[in-house]
Each structure stands twice: as C-alpha cells, then as structure tokens.
N, C-alpha and C positions, 0 to 999 in steps of 0.2 A: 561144642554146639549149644544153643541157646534155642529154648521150645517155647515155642509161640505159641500160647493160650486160645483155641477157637472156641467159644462157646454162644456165638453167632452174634455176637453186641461187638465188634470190635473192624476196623478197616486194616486187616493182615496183610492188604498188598502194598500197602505206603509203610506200613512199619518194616514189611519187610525189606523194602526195599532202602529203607533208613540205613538200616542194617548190612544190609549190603555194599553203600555206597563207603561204610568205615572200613570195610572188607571183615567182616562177621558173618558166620555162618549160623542162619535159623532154619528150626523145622518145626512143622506143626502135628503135634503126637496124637494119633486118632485115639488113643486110652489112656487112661491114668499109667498101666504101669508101663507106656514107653517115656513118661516123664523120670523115668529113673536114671538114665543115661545123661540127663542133660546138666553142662557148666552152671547152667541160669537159667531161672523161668523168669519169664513176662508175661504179666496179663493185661493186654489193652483193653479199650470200650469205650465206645459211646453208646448215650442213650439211658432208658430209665433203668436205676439200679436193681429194677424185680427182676432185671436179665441174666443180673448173677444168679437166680433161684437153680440156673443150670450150671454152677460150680458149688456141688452137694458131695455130699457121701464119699466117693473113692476119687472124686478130681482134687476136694478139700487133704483125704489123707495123703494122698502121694505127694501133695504141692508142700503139706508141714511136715512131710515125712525128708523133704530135701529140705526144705529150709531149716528143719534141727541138724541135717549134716553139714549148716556150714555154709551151701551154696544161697547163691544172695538170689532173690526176688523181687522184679521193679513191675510197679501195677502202672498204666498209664491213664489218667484222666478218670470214669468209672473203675479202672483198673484200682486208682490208687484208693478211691472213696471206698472199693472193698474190702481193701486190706483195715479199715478201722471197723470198729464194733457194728455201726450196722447206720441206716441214712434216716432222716425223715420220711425221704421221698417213698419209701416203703418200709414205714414200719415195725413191718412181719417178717420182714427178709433180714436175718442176720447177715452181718460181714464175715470176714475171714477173724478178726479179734484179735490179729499179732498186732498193729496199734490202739490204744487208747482213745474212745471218743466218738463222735457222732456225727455225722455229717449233717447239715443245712442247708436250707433255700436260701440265699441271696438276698438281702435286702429284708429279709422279716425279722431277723434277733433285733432285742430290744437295743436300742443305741444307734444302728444300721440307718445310713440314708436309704431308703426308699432306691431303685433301680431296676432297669430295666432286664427282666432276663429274656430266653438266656442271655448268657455274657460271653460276645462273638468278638473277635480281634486280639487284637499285638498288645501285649503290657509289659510294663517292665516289673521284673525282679528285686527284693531286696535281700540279700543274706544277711541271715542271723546269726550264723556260727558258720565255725569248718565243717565239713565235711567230706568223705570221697565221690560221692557222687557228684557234689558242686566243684570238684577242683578244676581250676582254669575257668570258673564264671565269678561276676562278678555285678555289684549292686549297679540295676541300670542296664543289666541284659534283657533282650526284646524275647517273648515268646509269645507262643499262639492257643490263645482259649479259645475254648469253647462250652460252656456248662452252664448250668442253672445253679444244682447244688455242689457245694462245698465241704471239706475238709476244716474243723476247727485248729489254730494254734495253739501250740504244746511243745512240753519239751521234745520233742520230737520234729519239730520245723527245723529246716533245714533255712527257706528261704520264702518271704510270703508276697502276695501283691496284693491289691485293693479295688473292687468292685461293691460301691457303699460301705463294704468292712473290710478288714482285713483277714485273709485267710492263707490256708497252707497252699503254698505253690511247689515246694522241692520239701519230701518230709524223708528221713532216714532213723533208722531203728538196727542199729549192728548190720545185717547184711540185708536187712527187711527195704527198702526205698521205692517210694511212688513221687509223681509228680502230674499236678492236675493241669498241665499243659500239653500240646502235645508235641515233642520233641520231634518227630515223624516231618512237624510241617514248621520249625522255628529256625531256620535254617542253619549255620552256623553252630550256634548256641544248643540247639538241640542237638542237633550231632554231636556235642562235647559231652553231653547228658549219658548215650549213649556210649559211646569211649570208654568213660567211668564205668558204667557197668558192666564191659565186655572186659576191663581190666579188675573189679571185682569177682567176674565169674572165671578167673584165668587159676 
C-alpha cells in the first residue's frame, strides 16, 4: 500500500485515482504513526509552499524515519519543491532537506528570460541521465505543469524542461524522487512515472 500525504495543499482524488487506474493500491494515513505500514509515501500539492508549514514535527519524523528504511518517497509538484532545502516563495518555511538546494520564482535568476507565471500547460521533457523513476520515458515526453516556482538543477536531475530557464522536472536521490509536473494529469507518460514508483516501493 502507498499513503497519500493529506496535509490540505494537494488534489487526493485525481492522484488517487492515477493510481488506481495502474491498479495500486493508496491510502490516506490520518497520523504520522499509520505512515508505518506503508510500501511508499507521496506527497502531492499545489499551491504556496507555506502549506507545507503543516508537515512538521511527527509527519517530518515518521516520513524520514521510512525513507532511512529503505522505502522510496516521490513529492509531486509542491510535493517535490519540499523535499529540497527550503523555496523563496517562503523563506521561513524550511523543506524536508533530503535534496540539496533551493527553489525559485520563474523567470527572476539572473540570465532567465523574463515569463509569464504561473506556468500552465503541456511541455516536453529532456533526460539527463538513467534513472528508475524515468525508465520507459524519454527526451520529448509531453507533461503537464503547473507552477510558478521551481526546483534548481543538480546532480540530482533526473530530467528538466524550460520556462525562460531551465529547471528540474524529474529529480531522484536513491529511493528519494519528486517530479514538478503532475503525472495525475500527463497522461500516458505520467502513468509510467507512477509504475516506476509502485515498482520501487514493491
């Protein structure tokens, strides 16, 4: 079983039903310690990152207390921006800190063309390395954003696309994996996203 992260930033019923449609089975744990049972956590979201201010204290330890056993972790969209050190967009709100780096607004780093946020619709993919989360995708896969800020590249990119810069789209860390599209709604291609991870958390 795979537990769906509710911490009220996130749309549970299209993910879940992502999930369903691969034939995976999700639940959504009302407490930290029913996160102990589970194959795999995910945590979805949209919206501003001060939402995560509600994965604190005992949802923060039980979620790294699975991921040092081993079971893999995929963030989605806000989800994934979590899982790095901490965003602009607030601050004061640390992230989860299992990867490296900082998230951005779109279009302000130095270099960046100028664009429109948020950044809504279908883009393609480039991979930059293997990985299992990416297996069966490839450069030129269509997925579906939705965000303002971003995930920096690092060695930890998996696979990036470009909205005035370039950023992480598909990033993995040993069993750690986010991805700032939302596989839920990319059709196809998202559901392979997913697969990968149902096959990580097996």
């Amino acid at each position: 079983m795979i537990a769906l992260i509710d911490y009220g930033a996130g749309n549970l019923t299209s993910v879940r039903k992502a999930f369903a449609a691969i034939g995976a089975s999700v639940f959504v744990p009302a407490s930290p310690a029913d996160v102990e049972p589970a194959a795999g956590i995910v945590v979805p979201g949209v919206g501003h990152f001060a939402a995560t201010r509600a994965l604190v204290g005992e949802w923060v330890e039980a979620i790294l207390a699975r991921v040092g056993e081993g079971r893999p972790l995929l963030g989605i969209c806000l989800g994934m921006q979590w899982l790095f050190e901490g965003s602009d967009e607030a601050p004061d709100c640390p992230g989860l800190g299992v990867l490296a780096g900082r998230c951005f607004r779109l279009g302000r780093q130095e270099g960046a063309t100028p664009v429109k946020v948020p950044h809504v619709g279908w883009n393609a993919i480039e991979m930059r390395r293997e990985s299992s989360m990416a297996d069966g995708l490839r450069t030129g896969a269509q997925m579906y954003f939705t965000h303002s800020f971003a995930a920096p590249v690092t060695s930890d990119t998996v696979a990036v696309t470009e909205h005035g810069e370039s950023f992480a789209a598909v990033v993995q860390h040993g069993q750690v994996a986010g991805v700032q599209f939302h596989p839920e709604k990319s059709g196809e291609a998202g559901l392979q996203i997913l697969r990968n991870f149902v096959e990580l958390a097996k």
